[in-house]
N, C-alpha and C positions, 0 to 999 in steps of 0.2 A: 160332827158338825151340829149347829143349836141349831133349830127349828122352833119359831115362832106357831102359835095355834093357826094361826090365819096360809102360814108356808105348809102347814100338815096338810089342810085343807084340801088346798091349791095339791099339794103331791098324792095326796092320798083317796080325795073324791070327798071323803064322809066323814062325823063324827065317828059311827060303826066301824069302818075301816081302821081310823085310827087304834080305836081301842081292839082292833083286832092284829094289829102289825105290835101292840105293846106286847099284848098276852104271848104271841111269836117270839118275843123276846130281842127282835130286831131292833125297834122302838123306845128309846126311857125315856118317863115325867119325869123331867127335874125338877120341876116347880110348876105353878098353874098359869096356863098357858105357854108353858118354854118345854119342848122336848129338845132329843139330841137321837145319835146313833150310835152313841158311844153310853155306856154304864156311868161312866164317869166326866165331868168335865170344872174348871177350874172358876167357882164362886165371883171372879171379876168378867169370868167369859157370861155367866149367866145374868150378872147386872149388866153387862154391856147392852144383851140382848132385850131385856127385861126393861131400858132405860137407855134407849139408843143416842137422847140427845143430852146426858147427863155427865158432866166431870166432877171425877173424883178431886177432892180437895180434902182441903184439910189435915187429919188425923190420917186417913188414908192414902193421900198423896205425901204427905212429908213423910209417912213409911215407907209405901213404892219406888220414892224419889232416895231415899237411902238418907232421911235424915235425922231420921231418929229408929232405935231398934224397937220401938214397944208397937206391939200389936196392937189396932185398933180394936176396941170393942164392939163397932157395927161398922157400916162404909157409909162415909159421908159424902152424898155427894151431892154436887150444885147443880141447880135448874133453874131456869127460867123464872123471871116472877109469876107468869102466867099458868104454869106449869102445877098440873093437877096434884093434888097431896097426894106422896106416895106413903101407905100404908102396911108398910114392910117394918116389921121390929126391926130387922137389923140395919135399917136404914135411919141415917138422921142424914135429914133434906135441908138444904140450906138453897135458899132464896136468892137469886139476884135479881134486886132491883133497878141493878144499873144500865142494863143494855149490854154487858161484858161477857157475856158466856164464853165465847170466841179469842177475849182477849188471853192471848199469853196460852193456849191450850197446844198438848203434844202428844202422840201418840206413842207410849213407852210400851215396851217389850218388858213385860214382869213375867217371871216363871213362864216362859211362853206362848202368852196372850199379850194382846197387844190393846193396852187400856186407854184411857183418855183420861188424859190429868195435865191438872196445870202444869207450866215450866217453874222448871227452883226459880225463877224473877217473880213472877208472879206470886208464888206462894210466898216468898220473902215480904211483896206485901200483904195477903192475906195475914201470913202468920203476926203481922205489926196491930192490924187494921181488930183482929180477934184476943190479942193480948188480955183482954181481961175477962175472959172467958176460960182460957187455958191455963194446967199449975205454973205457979211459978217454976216448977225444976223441970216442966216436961217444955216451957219456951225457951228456958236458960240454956238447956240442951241443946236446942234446935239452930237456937241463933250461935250457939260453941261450935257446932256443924257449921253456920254459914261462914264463919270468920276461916274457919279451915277453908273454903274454897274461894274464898272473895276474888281471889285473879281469875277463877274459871268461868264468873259472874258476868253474864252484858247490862252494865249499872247503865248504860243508854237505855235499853229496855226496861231498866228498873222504873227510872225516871219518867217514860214514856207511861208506861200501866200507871204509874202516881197518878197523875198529870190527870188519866182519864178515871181514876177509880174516888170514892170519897176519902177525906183525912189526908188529903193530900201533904200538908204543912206537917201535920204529925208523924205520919209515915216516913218523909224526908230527913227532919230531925230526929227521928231515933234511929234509922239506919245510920245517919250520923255520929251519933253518939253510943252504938250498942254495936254497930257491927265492924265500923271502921278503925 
C-alpha cells in the first residue's frame, strides 16, 4: 500500500520513526514524499498518489486505453487550471481551462492499478482538439484505432463533451470526415 508523508506521520508518530521503520526495511521511499510497504510498486499507482486530483490524458490515456502501442515518454496528465506547476520531469501537465476535469473521466484497471483517465469519447475529442501538436502518423494511428471500434463508441456522449468543451464545430466536423 503508498503511503503519503502526511499518512507516515499520522501511522508512525515522527519524522525519526519514519526513518527508522525505512532502515528496518519494512518501509520504502518511492519518491519524496510517497512511501509504500511493498519494495516495489506500479509508477501510475505512484502518480496517482503523488497527484490525487489529476487524469491521465493524452499520450498516456490513448496507450492505457489501448489506442495506440507506443510508450509514452513521460505521463501526461490534466489538471485544474488552478492547479500548481507540477515539477516532475517525467510529467508534462496539461492545463484545463475549461472547468472539465470531471467531464468524461473513468477509472481503468491497467496492469492492476486502477488509474484515472479519460473515457475513448472524450479522448476522441481531446485527440481532434490537439491535432496539431501530435505527428501526423502517431494521430493517423489513433484515429485508424477509432474507426476500428466506432460501434463500441456512445457518439451521444461524443456530441455532449463537444457541446461543452472548445472547437466545438471543428471537432464535429472532422469526426465527421476522418472517422466516420
Amino acid at each position: 500500500m503508498i503511503f503519503s508523508y502526511e499518512e507516515c506521520i499520522e501511522k508512525y508518530g515522527s519524522d525519526y520513526r519514519i526513518k527508522k521503520v525505512i532502515l528496518e526495511g519494512t518501509l520504502f521511499k518511492l519518491a519524496p514524499g510517497i512511501y509504500s510497504d511493498q519494495k516495489n510498486e506500479p509508477d501510475t499507482a505512484i502518480m496517482r498518489k503523488k497527484y490525487p486530483y489529476a487524469v491521465f490524458t493524452l499520450n498516456s490515456a490513448f496507450y492505457y486505453q489501448g489506442l495506440t502501442d507506443t510508450v509514452p515518454s513521460s505521463y501526461y496528465l490534466a489538471t485544474d487550471k488552478d492547479a500548481s506547476k507540477i515539477k516532475d520531469k517525467n510529467v508534462t501537465q496539461i492545463f484545463d481551462n475549461n472547468n472539465s476535469m470531471d467531464l468524461g473521466v473513468e477509472i481503468l484497471n491497467y496492469n492492476g492499478d486502477d488509474v484515472r483517465v479519460f473515457t475513448k469519447e472524450r479522448l476522441l475529442i481531446e485527440l481532434i482538439r490537439n491535432k496539431n501538436s501530435l505527428s501526423y502518423d502517431y494521430y493517423k494511428e489513433i484515429i485508424k484505432n477509432y474507426r476500428k471500434m466506432i460501434y463500441s463508441l456512445d457518439f451521444q456522449l461524443v456530441e455532449e463533451y463537444a457541446e461543452r468543451l472548445p472547437k466545438t464545430r471543428m471537432v464535429m466536423n472532422t469526426i465527421q470526415t476522418e472517422v466516420f
